[in-house]
N, C-alpha and C positions, 0 to 999 in steps of 0.2 A: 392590476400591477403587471407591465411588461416587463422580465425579468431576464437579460442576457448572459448565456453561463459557455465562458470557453477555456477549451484544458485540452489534451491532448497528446499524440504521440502512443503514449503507452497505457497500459492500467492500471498503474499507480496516480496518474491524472487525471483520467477520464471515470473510475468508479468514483473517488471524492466527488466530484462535480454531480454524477448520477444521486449520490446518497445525499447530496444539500435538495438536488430538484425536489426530490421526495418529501423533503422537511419542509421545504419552502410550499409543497401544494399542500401538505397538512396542515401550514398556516392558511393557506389561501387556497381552497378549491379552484377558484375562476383564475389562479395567475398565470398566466401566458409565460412558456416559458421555450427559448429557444436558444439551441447550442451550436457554436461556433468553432469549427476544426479544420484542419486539412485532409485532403483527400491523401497523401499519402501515410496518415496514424492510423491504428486500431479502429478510432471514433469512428470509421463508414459505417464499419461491421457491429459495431457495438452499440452507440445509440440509437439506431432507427429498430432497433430490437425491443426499445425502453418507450415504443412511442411519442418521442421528442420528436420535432422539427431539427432538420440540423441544415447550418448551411456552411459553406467552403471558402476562407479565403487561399492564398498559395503565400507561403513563406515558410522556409527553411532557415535550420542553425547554421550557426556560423564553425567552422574547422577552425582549430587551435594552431593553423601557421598560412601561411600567406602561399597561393596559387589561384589557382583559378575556380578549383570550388567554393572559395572566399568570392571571389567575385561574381562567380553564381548566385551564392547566397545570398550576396548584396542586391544585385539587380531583383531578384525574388522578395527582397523586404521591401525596396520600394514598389514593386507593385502589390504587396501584403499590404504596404500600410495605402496606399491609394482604396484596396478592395475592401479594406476594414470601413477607412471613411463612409464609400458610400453604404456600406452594410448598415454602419449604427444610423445613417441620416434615415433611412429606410425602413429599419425594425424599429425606431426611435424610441428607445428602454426608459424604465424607471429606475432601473438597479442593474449592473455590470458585475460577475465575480468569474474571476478566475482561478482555477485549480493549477495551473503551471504546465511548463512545455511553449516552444519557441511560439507557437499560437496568438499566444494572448499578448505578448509584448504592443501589435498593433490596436489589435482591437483596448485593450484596456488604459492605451497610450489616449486615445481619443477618443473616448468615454471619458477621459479626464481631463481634457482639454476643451471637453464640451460641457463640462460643469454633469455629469450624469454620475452620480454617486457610483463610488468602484470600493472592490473589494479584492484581495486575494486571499489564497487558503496556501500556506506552506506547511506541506507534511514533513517535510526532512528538519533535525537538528543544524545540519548546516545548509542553509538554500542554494537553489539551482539561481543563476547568475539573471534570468528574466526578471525572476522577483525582488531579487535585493536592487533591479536598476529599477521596477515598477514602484516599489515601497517609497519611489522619492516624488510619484505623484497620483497615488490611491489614497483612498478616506482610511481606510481599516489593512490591518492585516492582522489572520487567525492563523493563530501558530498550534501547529501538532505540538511542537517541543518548547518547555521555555526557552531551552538553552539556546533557539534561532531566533530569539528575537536581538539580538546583542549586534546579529547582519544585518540589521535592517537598517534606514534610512531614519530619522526624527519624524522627518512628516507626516507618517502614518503612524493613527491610533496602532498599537499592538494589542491583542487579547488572544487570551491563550485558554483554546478550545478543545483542545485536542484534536484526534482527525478523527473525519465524520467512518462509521462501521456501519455498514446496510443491515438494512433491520432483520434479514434473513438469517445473518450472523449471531443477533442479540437475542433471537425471538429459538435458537435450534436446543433440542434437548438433548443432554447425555444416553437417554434411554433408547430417543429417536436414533442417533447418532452410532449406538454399538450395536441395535437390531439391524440395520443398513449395512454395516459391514462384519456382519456374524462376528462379534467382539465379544469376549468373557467379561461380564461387568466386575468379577471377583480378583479380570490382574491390572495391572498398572500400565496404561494403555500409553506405549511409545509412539507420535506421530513424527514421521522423516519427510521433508518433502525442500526443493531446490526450486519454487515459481513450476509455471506452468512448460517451459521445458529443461526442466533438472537441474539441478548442479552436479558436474562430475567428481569434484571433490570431496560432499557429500556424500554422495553413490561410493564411491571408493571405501571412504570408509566406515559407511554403514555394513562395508561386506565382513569387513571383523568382526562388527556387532552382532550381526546376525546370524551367523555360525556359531559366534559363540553364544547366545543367547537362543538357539534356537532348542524348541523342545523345554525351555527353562516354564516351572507354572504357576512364575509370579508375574510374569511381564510378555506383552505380546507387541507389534509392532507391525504399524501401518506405514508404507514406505512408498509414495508416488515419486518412482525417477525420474519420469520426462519420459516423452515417449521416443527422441533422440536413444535415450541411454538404458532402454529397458531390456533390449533383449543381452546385450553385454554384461549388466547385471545380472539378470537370472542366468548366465551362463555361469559367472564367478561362484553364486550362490551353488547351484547341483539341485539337482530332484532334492537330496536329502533334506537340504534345511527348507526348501519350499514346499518342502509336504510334512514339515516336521507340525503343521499348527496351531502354529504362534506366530508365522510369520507372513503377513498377507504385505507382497508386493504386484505392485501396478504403474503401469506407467503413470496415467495420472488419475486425480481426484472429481469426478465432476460435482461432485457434489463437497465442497469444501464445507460450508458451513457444518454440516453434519459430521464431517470429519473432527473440525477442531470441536462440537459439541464432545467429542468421545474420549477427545483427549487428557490425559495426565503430564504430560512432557511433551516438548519439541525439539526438534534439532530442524533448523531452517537457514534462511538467508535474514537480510534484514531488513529490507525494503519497509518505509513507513506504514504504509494500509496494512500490511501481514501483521505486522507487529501493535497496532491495534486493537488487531481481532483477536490476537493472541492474548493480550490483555486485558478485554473486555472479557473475554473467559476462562481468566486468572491459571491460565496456562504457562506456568515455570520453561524457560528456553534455554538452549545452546544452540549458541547465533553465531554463524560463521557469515561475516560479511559479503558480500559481492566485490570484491577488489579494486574492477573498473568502474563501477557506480563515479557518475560526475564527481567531482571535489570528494571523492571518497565517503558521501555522507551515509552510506548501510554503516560503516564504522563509527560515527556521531551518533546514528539513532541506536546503535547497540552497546557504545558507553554509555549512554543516559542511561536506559536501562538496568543496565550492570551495576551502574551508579546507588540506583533503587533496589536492589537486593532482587528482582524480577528475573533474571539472566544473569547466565555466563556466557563470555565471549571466547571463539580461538581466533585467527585471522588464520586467510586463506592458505598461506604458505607454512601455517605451521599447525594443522588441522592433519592428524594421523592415527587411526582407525584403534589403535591403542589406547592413545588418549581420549578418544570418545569413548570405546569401551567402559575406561578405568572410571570416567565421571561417569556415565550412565550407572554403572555397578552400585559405585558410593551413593547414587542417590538412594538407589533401591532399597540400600542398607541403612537408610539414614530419612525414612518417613516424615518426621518433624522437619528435617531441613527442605522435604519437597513442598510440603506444607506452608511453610513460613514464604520461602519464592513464590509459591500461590498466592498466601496474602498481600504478598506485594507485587504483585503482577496488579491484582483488582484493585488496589488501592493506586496503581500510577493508571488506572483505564479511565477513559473519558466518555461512557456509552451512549452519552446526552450530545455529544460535541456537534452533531448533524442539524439538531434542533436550536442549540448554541448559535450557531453559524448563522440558520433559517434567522433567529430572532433579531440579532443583533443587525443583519442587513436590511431585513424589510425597515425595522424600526432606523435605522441612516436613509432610506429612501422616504421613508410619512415626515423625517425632518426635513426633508429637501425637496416637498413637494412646493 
């Protein structure tokens, strides 16, 4: 099985894609599998790490007003969709899936026009604008959220899989998790973190929190700023509350899985893959959206959510270091209510969804042989 996978731009596209390859060789040892990006996304640096094959078409988004990067863009699509052609005539695939990002529009355009079974994986509740125009000519589309399949196109099957969580995520232990960052297994382990370079609104008002909760010996708090925002943080903070121990800040996490193993709470952003993994280790949140996120969807995947009893939501402009205080407090005093958002974190998790994915495509590929 020659198996074409393209997604891109960022890490919210290019891990899905990583976490299906994975499923996809657990089904099939021998299956060939080769990913497809541009040289200006993360994907350089990120899959030749994962020992994939990767290869390069060029095209770029389109700018939401008319000038010349518009017409940049344009001239760069048609030679994306020219580079796509001869790519798929060349690797000539059994199976096409893509994770999203301006990438795949070409390639999965003509994988489908060449009758080569296509798939896409949308992680957002409301989709990036590539997938709801690909939805009108791929086989399948696996939805993170049900609530995005209602954007989609008829044409394509929808099945709702949830998004795929790498197995490092599903596989990390609590115990692993608090020995790694010298955690009291005895308090209620706050994790803060804004993506891998911060949120400043976040940071802001986590500095309430942590003064006032620092030295407290019910509750401790692990807190990756960014590495942008780290040293202005521990300057707000003072020797006192960073030596008070309870309160471990860092810029960032390298080691996430083991983090969210340790976790009791979150306060995050809401990007789909975080929110996942959050959920797949029935981690209760306060989800402050990302604001400029495309068509606003970190606020779509943090309604659902909320929807589910899993999260609370504040939105960006109205997130104040008080208010995160006052709810963190309440939960602490209020066990069963953290409990019950627990259960319903693991009851909205999909921890199969990678292998979901894996199954349902090969098995559209053995029909279309």
């Amino acid at each position: 099985m020659k198996v074409v996978l393209s997604g891109g731009g960022t890490g919210g596209h290019i891990y899905p894609a990583l976490t299906i390859a994975g499923a996809l060789r657990r089904l099939d040892p021998d299956c060939e599998i080769t990913f497809v990006g541009t040289r200006k996304g993360l994907e350089k640096d990120i899959i030749p790490r994962y020992g994939y094959p990767l290869k390069f078409i060029q095209v770029a988004g389109f700018e939401r007003h008319l000038g010349l990067g518009t017409l940049k863009s344009a001239c760069e699509l048609v030679l994306g969709m020219k580079e796509a052609y001869s790519l798929l005539n060349q690797l000539d695939p059994d199976l096409v899936i893509g994770t999203g990002g301006y990438v795949c529009g070409p390639i999965l355009f003509w994988a489908a026009m060449k009758r080569v079974p296509t798939c896409i994986q949308e992680q957002n509740a409301m989709p990036g604008v590539t997938n709801k125009i690909l939805s009108r000519f791929v086989d399948e589309v696996f939805l993170g959220y049900k609530e995005g399949g209602r954007y989609f196109a008829s044409h394509a099957k929808k099945v709702y899989t949830g998004n795929p969580v790498r197995q490092e995520i599903l596989e990390a232990r609590r115990e692993e998790g608090l020995a790694k960052f010298g955690l009291d297994p005895e308090k209620t382990t706050l994790l803060a973190f804004g993506g891998s370079r911060g949120a400043r609104t976040i940071n802001q008002a986590m500095v309430t929190v942590e003064q006032k909760l620092a030295g407290n010996p019910r509750i401790q708090i692990l807190h990756a700023t960014g590495t942008a925002g780290y040293e202005k943080h521990a300057e707000a903070l003072g020797d006192k509350v960073l030596h008070a121990g309870n309160i471990h800040v860092v810029p960032y996490l390298h080691d996430m899985p083991l983090a969210l193993a340790a976790a009791d709470l979150a306060v995050s952003r809401a990007g789909a893959i975080g929110l996942a993994e959050l959920m797949v280790k029935g981690i209760p949140s306060i989800l402050v959206p990302y604001p400029y996120a495309t068509a606003n969807h970190q606020e779509y995947n943090a309604r659902a959510l909320a929807a589910q009893g899993a999260a609370l939501v504040a939105l960006d402009k109205d997130l104040t270091g008080d208010w995160l205080l006052e709810e963190v407090e309440k939960l602490l005093r209020e066990p069963e209510r953290l409990e019950t958002m627990h259960r319903s974190a693991l009851r909205a998790a999909m921890p199969q969804a990678a292998d979901a994915i894996a199954e349902a495509a090969m098995e559209l590929a053995e029909r279309n042989k």
